[in-house]
FITOR-297754 format. One line per 8 residues: their letters; for each residue x, y, z of N, C-alpha, C, O. Coordinates in steps of 0.02 Angstrom, whole numbers, plus 50000, padded with zeros to 5 digits. Layout:
// residues N
a) X/Y/Z/X/Y/Z/X/Y/Z/X/Y/Z; ...;
//
This chain:
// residues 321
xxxxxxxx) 49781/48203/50278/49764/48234/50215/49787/48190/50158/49842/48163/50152; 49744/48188/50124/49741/48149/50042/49833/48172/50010/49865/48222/50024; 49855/48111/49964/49909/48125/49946/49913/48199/49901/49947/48249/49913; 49860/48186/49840/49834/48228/49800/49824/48302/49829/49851/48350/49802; 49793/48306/49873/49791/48371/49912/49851/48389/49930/49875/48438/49901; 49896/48352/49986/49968/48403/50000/50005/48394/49900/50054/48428/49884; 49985/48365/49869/50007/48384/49801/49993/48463/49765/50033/48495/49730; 49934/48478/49783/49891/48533/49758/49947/48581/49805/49980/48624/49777;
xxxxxxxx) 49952/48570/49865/49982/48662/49898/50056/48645/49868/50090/48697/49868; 50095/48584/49839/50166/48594/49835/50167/48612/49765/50224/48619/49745; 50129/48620/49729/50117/48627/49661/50118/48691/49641/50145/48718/49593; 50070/48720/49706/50048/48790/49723/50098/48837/49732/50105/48897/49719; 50130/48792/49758/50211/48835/49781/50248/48866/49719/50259/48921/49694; 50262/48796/49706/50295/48795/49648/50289/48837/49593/50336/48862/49562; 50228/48845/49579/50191/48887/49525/50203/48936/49519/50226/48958/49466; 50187/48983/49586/50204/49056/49614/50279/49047/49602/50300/49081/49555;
xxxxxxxx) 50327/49006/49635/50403/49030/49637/50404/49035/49550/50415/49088/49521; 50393/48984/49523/50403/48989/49444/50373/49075/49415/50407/49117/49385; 50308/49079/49432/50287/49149/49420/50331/49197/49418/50351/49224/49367; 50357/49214/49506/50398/49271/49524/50448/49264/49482/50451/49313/49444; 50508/49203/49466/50542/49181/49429/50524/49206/49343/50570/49222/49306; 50463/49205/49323/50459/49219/49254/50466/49299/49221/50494/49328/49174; 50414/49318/49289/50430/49394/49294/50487/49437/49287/50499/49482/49247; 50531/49404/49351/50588/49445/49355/50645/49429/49264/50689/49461/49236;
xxxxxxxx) 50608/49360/49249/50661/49334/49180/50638/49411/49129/50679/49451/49107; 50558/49414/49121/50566/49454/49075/50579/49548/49074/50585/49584/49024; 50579/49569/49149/50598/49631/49169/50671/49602/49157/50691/49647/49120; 50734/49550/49163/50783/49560/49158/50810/49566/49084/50862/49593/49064; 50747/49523/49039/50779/49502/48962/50745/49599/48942/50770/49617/48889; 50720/49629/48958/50703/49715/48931/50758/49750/48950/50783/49785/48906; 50795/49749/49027/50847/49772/49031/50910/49746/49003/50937/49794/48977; 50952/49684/48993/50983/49639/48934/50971/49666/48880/51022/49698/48866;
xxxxxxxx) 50930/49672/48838/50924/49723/48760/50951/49780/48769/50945/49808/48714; 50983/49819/48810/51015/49891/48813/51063/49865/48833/51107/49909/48832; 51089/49808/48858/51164/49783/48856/51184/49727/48831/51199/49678/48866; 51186/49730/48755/51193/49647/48735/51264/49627/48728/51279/49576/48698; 51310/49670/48758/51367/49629/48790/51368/49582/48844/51411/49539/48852; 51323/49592/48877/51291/49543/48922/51261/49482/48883/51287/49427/48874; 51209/49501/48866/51166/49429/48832/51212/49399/48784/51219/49339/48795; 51241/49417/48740/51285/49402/48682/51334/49357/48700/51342/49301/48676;
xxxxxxxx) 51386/49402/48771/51429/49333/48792/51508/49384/48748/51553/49363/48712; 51492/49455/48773/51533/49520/48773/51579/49500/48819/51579/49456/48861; 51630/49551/48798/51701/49567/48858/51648/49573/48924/51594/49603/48925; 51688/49528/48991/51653/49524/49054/51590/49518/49048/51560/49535/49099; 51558/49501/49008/51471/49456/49021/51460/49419/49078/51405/49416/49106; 51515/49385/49100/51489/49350/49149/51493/49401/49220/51454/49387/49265; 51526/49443/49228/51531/49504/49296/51474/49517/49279/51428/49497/49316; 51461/49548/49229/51387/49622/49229/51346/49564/49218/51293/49593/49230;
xxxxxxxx) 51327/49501/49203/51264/49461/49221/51265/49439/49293/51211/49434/49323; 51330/49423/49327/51321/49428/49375/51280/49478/49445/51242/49464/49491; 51314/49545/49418/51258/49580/49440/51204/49606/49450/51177/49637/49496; 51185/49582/49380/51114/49599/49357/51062/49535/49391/51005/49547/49410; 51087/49477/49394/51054/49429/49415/51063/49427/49510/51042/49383/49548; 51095/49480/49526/51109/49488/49611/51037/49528/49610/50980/49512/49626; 51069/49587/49583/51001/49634/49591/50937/49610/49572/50898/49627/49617; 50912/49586/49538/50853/49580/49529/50828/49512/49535/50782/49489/49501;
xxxxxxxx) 50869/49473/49591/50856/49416/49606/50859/49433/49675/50842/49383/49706; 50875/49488/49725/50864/49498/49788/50811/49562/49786/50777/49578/49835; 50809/49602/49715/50763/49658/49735/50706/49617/49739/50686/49604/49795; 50673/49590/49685/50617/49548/49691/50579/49526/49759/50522/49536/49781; 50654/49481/49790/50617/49460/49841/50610/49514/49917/50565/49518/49958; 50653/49536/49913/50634/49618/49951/50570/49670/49934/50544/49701/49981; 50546/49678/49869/50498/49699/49855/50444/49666/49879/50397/49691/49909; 50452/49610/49866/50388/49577/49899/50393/49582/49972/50337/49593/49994;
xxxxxxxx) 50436/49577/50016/50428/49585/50086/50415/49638/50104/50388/49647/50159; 50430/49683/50067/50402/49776/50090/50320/49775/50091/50284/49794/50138; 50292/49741/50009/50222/49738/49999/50175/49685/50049/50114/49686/50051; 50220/49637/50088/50173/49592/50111/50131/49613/50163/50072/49596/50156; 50144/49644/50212/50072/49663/50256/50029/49681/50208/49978/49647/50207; 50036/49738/50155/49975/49751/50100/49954/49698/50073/49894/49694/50063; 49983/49662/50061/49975/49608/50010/49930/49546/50056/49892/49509/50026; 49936/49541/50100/49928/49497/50154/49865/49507/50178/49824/49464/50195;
xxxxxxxx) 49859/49580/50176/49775/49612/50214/49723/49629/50121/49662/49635/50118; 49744/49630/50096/49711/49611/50020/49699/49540/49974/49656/49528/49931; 49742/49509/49993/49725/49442/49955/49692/49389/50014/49659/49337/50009; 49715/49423/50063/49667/49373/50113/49606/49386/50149/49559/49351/50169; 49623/49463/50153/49550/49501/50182/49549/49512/50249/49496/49501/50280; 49596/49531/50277/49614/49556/50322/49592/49605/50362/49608/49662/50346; 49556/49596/50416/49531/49654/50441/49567/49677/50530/49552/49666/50589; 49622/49713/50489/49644/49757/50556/49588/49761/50637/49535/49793/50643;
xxxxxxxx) 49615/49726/50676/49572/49755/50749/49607/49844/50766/49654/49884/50758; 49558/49835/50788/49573/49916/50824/49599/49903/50893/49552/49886/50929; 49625/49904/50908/49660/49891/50996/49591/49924/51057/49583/49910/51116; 49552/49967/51015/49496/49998/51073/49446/49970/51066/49395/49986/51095; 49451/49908/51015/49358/49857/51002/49325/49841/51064/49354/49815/51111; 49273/49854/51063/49226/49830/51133/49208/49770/51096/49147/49768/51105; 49224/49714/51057/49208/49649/51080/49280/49631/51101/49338/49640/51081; 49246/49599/51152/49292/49557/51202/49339/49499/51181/49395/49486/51203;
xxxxxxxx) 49296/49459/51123/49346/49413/51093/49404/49430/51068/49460/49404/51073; 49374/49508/51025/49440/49540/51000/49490/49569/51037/49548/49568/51014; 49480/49591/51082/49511/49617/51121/49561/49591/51154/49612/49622/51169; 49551/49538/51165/49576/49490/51221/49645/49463/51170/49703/49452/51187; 49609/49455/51098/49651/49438/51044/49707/49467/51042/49764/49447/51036; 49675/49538/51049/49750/49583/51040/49813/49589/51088/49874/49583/51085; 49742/49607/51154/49785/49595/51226/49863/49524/51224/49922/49525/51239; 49834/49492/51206/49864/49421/51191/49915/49421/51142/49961/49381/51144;
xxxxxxxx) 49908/49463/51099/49968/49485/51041/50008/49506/51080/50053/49475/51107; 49991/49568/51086/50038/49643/51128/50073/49615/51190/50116/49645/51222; 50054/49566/51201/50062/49540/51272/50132/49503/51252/50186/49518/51278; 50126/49457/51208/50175/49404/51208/50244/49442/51154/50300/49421/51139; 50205/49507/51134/50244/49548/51076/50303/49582/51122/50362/49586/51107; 50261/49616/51205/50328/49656/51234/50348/49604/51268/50390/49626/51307; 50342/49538/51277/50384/49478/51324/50453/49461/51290/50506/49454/51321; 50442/49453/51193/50490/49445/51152/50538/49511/51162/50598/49510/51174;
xxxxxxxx) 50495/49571/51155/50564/49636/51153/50549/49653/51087/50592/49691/51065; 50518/49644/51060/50486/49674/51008/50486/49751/51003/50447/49774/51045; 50517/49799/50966/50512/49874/50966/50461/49885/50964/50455/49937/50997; 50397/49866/50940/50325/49894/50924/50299/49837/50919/50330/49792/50892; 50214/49824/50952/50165/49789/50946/50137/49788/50862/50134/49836/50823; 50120/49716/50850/50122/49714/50790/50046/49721/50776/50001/49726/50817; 50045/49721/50706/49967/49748/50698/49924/49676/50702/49941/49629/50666; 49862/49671/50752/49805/49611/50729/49774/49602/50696/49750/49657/50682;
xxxxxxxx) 49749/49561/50663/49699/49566/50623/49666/49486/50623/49686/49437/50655; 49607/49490/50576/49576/49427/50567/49529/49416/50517/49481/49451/50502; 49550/49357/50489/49503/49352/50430/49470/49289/50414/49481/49236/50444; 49424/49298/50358/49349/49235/50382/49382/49189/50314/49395/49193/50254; 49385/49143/50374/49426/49072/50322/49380/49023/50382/49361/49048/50435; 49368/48962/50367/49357/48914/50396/49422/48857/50410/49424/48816/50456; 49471/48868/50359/49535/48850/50390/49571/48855/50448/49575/48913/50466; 49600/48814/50488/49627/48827/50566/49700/48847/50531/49737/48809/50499;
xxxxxxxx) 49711/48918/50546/49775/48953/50527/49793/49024/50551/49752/49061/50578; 49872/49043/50537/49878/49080/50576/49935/49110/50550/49980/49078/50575; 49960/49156/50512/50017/49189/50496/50044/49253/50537/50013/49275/50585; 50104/49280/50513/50160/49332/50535/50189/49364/50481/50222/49327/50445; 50185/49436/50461/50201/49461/50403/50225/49522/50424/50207/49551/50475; 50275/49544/50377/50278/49619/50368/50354/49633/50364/50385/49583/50383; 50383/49669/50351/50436/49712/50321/50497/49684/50378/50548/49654/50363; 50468/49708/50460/50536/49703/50489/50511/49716/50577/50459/49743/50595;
xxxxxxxx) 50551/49696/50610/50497/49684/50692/50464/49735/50724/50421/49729/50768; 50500/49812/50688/50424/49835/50727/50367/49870/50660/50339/49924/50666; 50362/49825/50600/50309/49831/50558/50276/49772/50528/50265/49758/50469; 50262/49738/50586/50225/49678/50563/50167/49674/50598/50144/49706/50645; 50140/49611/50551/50058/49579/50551/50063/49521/50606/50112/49483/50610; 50015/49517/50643/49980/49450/50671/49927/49445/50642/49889/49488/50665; 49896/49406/50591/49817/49372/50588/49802/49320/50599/49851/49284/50589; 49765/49295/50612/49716/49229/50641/49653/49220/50580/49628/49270/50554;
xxxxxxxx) 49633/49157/50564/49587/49156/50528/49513/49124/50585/49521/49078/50625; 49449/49160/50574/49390/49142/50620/49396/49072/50635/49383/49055/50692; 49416/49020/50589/49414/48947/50584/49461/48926/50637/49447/48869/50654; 49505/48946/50665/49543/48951/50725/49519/48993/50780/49525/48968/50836; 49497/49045/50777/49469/49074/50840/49408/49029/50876/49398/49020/50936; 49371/49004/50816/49288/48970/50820/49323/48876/50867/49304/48848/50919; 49367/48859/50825/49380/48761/50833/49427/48780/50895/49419/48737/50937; 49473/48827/50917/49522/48788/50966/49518/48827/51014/49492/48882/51006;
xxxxxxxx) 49549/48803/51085/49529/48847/51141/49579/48898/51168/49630/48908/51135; 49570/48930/51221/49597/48985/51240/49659/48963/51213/49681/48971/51156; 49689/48929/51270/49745/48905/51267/49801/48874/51231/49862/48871/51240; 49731/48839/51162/49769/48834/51112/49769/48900/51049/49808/48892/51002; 49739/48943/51049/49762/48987/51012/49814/49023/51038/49859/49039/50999; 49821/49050/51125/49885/49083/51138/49960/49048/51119/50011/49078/51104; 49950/48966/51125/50016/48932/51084/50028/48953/51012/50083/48976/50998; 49971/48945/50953/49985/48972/50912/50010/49048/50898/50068/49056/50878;
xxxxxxxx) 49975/49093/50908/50010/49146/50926/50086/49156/50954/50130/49186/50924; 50091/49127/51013/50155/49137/51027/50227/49117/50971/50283/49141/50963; 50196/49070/50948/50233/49040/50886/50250/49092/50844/50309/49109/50835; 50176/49133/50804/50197/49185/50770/50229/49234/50776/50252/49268/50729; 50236/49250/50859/50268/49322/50864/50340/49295/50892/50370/49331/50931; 50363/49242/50877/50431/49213/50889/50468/49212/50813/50526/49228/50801; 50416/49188/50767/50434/49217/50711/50461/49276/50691/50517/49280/50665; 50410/49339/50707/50412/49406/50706/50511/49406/50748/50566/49407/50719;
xxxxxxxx) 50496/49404/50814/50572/49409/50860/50629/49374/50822/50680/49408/50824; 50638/49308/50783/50681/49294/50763/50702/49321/50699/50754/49304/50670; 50664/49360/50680/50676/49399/50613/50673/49361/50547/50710/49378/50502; 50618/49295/50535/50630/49247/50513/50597/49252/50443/50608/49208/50400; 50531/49339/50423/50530/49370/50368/50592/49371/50336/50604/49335/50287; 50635/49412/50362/50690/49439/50320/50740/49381/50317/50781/49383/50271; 50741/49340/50352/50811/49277/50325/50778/49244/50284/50816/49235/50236; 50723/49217/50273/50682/49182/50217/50675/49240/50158/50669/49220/50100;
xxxxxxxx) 50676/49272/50163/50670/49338/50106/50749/49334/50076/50752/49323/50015; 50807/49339/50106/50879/49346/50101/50908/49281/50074/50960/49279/50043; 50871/49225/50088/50878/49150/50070/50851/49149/49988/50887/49137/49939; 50796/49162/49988/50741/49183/49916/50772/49212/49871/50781/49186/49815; 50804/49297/49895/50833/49308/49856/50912/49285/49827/50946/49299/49777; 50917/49259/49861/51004/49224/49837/50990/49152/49805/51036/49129/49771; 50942/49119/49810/50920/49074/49783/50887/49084/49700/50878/49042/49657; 50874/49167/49700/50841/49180/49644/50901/49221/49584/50892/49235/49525;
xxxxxxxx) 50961/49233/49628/50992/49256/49599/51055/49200/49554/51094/49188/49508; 51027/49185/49607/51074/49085/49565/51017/49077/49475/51032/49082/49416; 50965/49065/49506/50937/49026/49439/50926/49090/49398/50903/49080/49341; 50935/49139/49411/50947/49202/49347/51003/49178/49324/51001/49152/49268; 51059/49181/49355/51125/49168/49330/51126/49111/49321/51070/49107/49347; 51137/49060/49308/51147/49003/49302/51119/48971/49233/51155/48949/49187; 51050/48973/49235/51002/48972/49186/51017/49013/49128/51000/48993/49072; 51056/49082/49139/51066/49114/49068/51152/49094/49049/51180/49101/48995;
xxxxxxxx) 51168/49079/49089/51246/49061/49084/51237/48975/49033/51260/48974/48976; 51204/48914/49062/51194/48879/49019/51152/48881/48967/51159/48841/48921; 51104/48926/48966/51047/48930/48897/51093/48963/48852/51095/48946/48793; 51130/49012/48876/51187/49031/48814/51240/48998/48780/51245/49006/48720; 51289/48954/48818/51304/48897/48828/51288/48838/48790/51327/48797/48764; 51228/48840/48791/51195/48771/48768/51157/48795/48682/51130/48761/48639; 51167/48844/48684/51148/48866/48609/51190/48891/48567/51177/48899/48508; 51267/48913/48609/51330/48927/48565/51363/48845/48521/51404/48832/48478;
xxxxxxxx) 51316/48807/48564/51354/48735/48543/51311/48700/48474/51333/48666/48428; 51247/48722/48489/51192/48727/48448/51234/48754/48377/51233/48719/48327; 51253/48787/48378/51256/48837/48313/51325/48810/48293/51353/48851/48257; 51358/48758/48303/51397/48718/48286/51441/48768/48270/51453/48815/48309; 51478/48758/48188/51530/48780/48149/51545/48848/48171/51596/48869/48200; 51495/48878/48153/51465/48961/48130/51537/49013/48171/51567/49003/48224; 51540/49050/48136/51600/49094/48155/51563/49130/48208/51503/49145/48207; 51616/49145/48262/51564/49190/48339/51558/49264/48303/51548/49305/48347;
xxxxxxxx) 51561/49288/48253/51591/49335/48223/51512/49358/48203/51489/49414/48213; 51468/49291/48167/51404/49291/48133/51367/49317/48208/51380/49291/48262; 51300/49395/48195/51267/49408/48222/51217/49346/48223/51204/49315/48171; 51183/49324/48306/51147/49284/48306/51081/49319/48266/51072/49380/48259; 51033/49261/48238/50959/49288/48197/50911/49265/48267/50920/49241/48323; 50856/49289/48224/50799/49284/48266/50794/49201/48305/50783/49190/48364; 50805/49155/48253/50821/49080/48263/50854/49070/48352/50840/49043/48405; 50900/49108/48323/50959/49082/48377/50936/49121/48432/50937/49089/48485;
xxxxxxxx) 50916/49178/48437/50866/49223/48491/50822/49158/48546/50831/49142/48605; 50771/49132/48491/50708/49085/48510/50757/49043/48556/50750/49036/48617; 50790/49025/48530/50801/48940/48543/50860/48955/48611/50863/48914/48657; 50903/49014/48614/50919/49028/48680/50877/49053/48736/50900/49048/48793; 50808/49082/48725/50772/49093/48769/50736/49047/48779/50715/49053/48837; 50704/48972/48738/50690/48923/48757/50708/48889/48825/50676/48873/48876; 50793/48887/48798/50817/48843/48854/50849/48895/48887/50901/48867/48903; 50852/48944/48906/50853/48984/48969/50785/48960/49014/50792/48934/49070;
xxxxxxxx) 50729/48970/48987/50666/48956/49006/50678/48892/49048/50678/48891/49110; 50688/48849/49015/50691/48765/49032/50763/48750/49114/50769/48719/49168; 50789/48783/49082/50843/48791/49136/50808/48829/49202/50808/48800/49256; 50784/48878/49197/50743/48909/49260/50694/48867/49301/50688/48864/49362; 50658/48832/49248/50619/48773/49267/50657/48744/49313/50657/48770/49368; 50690/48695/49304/50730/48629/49338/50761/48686/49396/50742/48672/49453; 50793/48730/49393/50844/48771/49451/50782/48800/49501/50783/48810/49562; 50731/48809/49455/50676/48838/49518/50655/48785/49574/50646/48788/49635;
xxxxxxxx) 50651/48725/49512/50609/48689/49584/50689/48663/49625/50691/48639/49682; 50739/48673/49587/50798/48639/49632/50799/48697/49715/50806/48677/49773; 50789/48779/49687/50794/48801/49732/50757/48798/49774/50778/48814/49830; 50687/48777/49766/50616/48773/49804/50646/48719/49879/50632/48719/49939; 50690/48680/49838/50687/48625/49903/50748/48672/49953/50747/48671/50014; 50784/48700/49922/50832/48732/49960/50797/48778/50002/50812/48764/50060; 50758/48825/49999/50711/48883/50038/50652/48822/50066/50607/48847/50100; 50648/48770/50059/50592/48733/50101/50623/48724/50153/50594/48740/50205;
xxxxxxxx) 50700/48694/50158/50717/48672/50202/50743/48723/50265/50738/48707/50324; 50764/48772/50247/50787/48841/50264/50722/48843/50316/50730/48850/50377; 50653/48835/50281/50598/48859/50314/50568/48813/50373/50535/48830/50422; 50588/48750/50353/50572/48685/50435/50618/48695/50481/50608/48671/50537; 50681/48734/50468/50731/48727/50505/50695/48812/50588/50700/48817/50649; 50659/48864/50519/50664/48914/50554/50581/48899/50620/50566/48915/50678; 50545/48854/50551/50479/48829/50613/50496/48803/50674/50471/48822/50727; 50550/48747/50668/50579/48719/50728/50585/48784/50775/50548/48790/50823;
xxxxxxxx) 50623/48821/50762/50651/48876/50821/50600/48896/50838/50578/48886/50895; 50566/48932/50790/50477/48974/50805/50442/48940/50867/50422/48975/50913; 50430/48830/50869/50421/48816/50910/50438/48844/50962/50394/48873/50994; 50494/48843/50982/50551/48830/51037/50518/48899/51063/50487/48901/51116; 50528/48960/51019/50496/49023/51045/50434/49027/51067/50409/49065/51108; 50415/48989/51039/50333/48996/51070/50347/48963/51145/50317/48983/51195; 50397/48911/51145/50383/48898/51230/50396/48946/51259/50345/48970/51285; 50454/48983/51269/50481/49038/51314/50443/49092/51306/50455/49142/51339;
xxxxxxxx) 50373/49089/51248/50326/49156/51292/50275/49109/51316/50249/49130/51367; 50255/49058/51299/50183/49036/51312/50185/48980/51359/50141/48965/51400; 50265/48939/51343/50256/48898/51404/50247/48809/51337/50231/48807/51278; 50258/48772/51368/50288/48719/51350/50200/48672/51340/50183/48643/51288; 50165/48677/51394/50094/48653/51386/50043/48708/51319/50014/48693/51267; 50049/48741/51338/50024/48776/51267/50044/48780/51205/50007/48786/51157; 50126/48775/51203/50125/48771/51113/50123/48689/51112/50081/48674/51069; 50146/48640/51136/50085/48573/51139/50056/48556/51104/50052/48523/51052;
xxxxxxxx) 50014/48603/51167/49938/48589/51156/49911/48614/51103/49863/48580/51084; 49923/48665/51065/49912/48706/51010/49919/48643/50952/49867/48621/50928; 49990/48612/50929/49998/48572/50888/49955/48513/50887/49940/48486/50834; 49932/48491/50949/49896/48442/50963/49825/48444/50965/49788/48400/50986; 49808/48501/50942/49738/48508/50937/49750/48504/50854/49711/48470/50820; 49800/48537/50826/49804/48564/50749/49789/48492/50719/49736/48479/50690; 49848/48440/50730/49829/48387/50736/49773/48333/50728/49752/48301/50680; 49753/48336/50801/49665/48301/50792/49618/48351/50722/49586/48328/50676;
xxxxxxxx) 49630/48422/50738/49554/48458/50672/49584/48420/50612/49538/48391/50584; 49655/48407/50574/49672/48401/50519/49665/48324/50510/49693/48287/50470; 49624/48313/50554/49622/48209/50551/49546/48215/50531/49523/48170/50496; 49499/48274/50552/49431/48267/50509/49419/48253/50467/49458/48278/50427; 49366/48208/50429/49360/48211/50371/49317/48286/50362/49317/48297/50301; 49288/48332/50392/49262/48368/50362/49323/48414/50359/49329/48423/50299; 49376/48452/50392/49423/48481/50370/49462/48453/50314/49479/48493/50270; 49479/48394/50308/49522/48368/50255/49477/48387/50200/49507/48417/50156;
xxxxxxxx) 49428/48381/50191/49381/48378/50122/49355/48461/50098/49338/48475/50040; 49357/48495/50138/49341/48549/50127/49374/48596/50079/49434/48601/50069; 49328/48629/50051/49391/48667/49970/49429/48724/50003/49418/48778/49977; 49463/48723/50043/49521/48764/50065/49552/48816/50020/49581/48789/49973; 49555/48891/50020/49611/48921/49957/49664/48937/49983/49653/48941/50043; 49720/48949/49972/49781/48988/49984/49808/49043/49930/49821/49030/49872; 49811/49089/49954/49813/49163/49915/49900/49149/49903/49939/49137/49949; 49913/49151/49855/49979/49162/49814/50025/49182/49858/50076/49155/49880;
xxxxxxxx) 49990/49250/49872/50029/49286/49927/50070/49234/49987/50127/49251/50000; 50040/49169/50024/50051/49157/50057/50127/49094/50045/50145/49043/50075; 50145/49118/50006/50219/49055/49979/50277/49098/49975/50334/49077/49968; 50260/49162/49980/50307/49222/49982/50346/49211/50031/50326/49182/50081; 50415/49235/50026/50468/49244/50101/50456/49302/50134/50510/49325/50153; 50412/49336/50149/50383/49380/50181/50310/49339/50193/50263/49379/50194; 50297/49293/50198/50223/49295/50211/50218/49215/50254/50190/49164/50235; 50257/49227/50319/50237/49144/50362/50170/49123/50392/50137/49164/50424;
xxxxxxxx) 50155/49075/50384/50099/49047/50398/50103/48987/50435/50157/48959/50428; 50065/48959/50470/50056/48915/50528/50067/48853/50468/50112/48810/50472; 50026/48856/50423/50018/48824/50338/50031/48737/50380/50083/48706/50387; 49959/48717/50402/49980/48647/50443/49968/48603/50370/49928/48629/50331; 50003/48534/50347/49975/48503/50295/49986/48433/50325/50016/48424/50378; 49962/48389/50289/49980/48308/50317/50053/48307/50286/50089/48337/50247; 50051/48230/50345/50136/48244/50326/50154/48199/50242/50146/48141/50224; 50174/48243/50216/50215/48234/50138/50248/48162/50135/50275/48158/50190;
xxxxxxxx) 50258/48115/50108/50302/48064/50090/50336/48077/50030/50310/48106/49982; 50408/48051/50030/50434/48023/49963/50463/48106/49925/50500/48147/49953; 50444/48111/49876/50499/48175/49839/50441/48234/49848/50446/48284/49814; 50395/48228/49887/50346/48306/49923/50361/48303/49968/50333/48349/49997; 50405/48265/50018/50445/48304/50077/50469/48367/50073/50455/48421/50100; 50525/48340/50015/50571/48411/50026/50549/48472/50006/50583/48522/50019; 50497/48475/49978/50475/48534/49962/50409/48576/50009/50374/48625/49995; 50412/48525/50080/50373/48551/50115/50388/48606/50152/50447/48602/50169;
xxxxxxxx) 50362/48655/50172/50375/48724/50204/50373/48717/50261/50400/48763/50292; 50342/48660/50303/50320/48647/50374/50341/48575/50399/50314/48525/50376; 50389/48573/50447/50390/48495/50465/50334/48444/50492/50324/48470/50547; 50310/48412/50490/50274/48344/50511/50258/48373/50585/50300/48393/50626; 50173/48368/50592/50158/48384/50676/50195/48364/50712/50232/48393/50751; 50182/48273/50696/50215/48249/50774/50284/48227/50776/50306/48184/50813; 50336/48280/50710/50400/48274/50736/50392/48328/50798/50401/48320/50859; 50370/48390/50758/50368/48462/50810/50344/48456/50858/50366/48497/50898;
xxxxxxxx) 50290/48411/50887/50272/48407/50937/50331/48347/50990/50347/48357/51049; 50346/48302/50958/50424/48287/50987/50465/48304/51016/50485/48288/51072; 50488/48349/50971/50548/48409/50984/50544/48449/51034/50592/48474/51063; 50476/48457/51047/50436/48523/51092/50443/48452/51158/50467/48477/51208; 50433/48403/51165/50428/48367/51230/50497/48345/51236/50516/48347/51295; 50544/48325/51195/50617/48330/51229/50658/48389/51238/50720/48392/51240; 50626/48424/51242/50668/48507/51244/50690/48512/51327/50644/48496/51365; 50750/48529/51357/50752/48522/51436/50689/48569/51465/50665/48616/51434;
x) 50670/48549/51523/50634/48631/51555/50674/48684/51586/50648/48735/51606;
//
């Protein structure tokens, strides 16, 4: 894949984390106006911002993991199988879920589904192991074979078993609760110094308002993407394992073979070229995805969500039997 292209999904990332990040800034600066001992830089400002930037730097990302199966079967289009479908493809699909779902120990079979992407992909979503998603996109059911979709699969519901929603969600939010705090700790900071002489005594004006929410702003910037690489890496570390899980349900030739097909489709020029979307939704710590990209060089490494095929496929052939 084109440099420019894995540019476009790390950009993508980025964007959304900045988003969620902007959001939660201005639900926190509405609650801050009913305590401007806080914003001001009051007796204990830094405790009660502390907490304010816990809470709503882990509710956030908890909210979103509650919403992601919804969110997941709406922005992508998701169409739930019924476990009683008389087509056989589907069926077999599910069979193949449910199958590798009670091998893990899974409390409950997770829900299937599938949706029309021409992309070869494959995510794991939902709240907690016995309320989650398996979907498959047609562009994977249609390009790879039996055998390599049961590797993929198995991957995902190793995900699901390692609980790897909620530690990427728990990572997110403590990552988000840093650049709340941090960001308002120096934007305040950095504008008490601003105002030079001035007695701390003088109510700040509208002036001094702007120009601390400026660089609060600016500060979130730089701490977001600092945290981005921190939750990227969090997230190659948890794919690695996901591999590993996929052997012990599917077996060592199938998750492979799975990568090694992913592989050859992503060397097409007609897959590489094709206008591909990714739904917002899918950068969320509730929302894992197979998300294959070429491998990143240089300072779009670290911000990749997925390690390099043919390290993972490596890893997967020196593993003992």
């Amino acid at each position: 894949m084109k440099f420019w292209q894995v540019g476009k999904r790390v950009l993508l990332f980025l964007a959304v984390n900045l988003l969620v990040m902007v959001t939660l800034s201005i639900v926190l600066s509405v609650v801050l106006y009913f305590f401007p001992q806080v914003a001001r830089g009051g007796k204990n400002w830094l405790g009660y911002l502390a907490v304010f930037s816990l809470v709503f730097g882990m509710g956030g990302a908890f909210i979103s993991l509650a919403l992601s199966r919804f969110m997941a079967k709406w922005m992508m289009g998701v169409q739930v199988i019924d476990p009683r479908t008389s087509d056989p493809e589907l069926a077999e699909l599910v069979r193949t879920v449910h199958g590798y779902a009670q091998r893990a120990g899974l409390p409950a079979p997770p829900e299937v589904g599938v949706y029309d992407s021409p992309e070869v992909n494959a995510f794991a979503t939902g709240p907690s192991k016995a309320r989650a998603l398996v979907a498959v996109s047609t562009g994977l059911l249609h390009r790879m074979k039996r055998p390599e979709v049961e590797g993929v699969i198995a991957h995902e519901i190793a995900h699901i078993a390692n609980g790897d929603m909620v530690t990427m969600t728990l990572v997110q939010g403590v990552v988000n609760a840093f650049v709340i705090f941090l960001s308002r700790v120096l934007g305040f900071l950095a504008a008490q110094a601003l105002r030079g002489n001035r007695s701390s005594d003088d109510r700040p004006g509208i002036g001094d308002y702007l120009i601390q929410s400026l660089l609060v702003m600016v500060f979130e910037i730089l701490f977001t993407l600092l945290g981005s690489i921190v939750v990227a890496w969090f997230s190659r570390k948890r794919e690695f394992r996901a591999d590993a899980g996929g052997v012990l349900l599917a077996g060592r030739d199938r998750m492979v073979g799975a990568l090694r097909a992913l592989q050859e489709l992503h060397k097409r020029p007609e897959y590489a070229n094709a206008n591909f979307t990714q739904a917002a939704g899918q950068n969320s710590a509730g929302f894992d995805t197979l998300k294959i990209d070429g491998k990143p060089g240089g300072f779009l490494a670290l911000f990749a969500s997925h390690p390099p095929l043919a390290e993972r496929i490596a890893r997967l052939e020196n593993l003992r039997a």
